[in-house]
ChimeraX commands (.cxc) that place a marker at each C-alpha (Angstrom):
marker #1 position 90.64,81.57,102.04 radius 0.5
marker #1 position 93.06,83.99,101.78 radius 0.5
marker #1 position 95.84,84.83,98.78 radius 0.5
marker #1 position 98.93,86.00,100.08 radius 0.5
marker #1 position 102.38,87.27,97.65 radius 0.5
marker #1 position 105.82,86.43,99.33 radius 0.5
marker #1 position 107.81,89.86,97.94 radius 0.5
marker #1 position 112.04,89.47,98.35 radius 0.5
marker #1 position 113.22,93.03,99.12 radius 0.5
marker #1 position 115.98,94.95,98.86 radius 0.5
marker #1 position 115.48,96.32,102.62 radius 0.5
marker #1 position 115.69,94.63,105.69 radius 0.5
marker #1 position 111.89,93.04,105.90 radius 0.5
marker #1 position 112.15,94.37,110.06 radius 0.5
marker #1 position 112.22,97.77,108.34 radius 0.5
marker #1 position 109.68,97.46,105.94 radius 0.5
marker #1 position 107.52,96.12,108.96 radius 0.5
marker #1 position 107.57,98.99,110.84 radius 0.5
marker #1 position 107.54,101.93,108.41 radius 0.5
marker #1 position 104.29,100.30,106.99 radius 0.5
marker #1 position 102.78,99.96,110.45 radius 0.5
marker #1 position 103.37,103.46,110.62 radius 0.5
marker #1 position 100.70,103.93,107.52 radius 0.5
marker #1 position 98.35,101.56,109.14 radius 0.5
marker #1 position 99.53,98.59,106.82 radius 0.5
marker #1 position 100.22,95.15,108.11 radius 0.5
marker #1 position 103.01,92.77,106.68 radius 0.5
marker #1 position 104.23,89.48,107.97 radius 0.5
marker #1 position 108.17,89.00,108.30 radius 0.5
marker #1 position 108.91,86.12,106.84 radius 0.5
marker #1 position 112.76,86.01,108.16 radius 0.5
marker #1 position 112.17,83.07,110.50 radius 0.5
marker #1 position 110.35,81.01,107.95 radius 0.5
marker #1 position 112.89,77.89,106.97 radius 0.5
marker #1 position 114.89,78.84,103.59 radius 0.5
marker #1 position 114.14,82.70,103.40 radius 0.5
marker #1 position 115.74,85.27,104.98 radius 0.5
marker #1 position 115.76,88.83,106.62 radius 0.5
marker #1 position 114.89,90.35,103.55 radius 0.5
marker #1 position 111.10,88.45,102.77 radius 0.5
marker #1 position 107.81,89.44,103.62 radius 0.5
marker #1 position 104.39,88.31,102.96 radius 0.5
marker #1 position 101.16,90.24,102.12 radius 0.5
marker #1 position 97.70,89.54,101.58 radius 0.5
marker #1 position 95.76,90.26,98.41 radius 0.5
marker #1 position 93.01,92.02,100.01 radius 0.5
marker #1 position 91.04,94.55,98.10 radius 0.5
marker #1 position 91.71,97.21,95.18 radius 0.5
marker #1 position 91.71,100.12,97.45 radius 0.5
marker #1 position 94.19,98.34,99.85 radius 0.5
marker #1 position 96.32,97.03,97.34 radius 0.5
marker #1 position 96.38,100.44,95.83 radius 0.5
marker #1 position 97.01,102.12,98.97 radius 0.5
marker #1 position 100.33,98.91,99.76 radius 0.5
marker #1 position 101.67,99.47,96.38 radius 0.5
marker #1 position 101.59,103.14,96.88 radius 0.5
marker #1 position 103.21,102.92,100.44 radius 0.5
marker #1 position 105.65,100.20,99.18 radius 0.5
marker #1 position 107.09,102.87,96.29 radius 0.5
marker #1 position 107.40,105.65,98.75 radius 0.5
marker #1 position 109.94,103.43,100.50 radius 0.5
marker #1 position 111.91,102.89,97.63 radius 0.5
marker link #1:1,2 radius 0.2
marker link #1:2,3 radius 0.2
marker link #1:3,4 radius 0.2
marker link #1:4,5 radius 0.2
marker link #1:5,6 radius 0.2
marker link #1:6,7 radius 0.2
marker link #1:7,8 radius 0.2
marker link #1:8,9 radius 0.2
marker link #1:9,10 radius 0.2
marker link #1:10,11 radius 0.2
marker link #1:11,12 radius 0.2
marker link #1:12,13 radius 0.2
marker link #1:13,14 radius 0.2
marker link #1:14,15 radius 0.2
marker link #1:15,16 radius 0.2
marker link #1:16,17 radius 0.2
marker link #1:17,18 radius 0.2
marker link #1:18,19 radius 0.2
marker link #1:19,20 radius 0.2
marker link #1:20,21 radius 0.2
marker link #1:21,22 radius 0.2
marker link #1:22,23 radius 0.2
marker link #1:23,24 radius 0.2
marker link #1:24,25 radius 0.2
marker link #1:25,26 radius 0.2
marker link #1:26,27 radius 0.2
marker link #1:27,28 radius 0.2
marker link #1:28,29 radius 0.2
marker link #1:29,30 radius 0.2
marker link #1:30,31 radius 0.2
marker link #1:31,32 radius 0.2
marker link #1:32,33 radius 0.2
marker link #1:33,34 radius 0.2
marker link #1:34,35 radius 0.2
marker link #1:35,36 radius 0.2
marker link #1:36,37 radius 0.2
marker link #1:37,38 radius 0.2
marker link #1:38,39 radius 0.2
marker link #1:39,40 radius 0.2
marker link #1:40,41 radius 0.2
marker link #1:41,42 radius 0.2
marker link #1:42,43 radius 0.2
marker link #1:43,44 radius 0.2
marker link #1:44,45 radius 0.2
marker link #1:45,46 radius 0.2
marker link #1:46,47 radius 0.2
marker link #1:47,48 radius 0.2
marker link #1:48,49 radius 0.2
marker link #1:49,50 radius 0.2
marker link #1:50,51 radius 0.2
marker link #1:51,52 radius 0.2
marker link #1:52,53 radius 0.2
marker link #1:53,54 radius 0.2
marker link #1:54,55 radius 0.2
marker link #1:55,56 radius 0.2
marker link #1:56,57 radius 0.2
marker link #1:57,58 radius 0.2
marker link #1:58,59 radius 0.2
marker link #1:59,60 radius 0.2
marker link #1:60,61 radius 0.2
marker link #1:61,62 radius 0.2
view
């Protein structure tokens, strides 16, 4: 089984998509999931050095 962390952003989620596929990271856009919107995406908890290596991606985009 998998754990996975829906995240509401400030940026479009399209955006976020991309610029993290650019670092080799993979996020799902949630924007066509029923009640959220262009702005949600979903991640996996995977493990500490990938999380580290998300979070750290995630702040250089902010």
């Amino acid at each position: 089984a998998t754990n996975f962390i829906l995240i509401k952003t400030k940026t479009p989620a399209k955006i976020i998509q991309k610029k993290l596929l650019q670092k080799n990271i993979l996020v799902r856009n949630c924007s066509n999931f029923r009640g959220l919107d262009t702005r949600h995406i979903r991640i996996a908890v995977r493990t500490h050095k990938e999380n580290q290596k998300l979070v750290s991606a995630l702040k250089e985009l902010s």
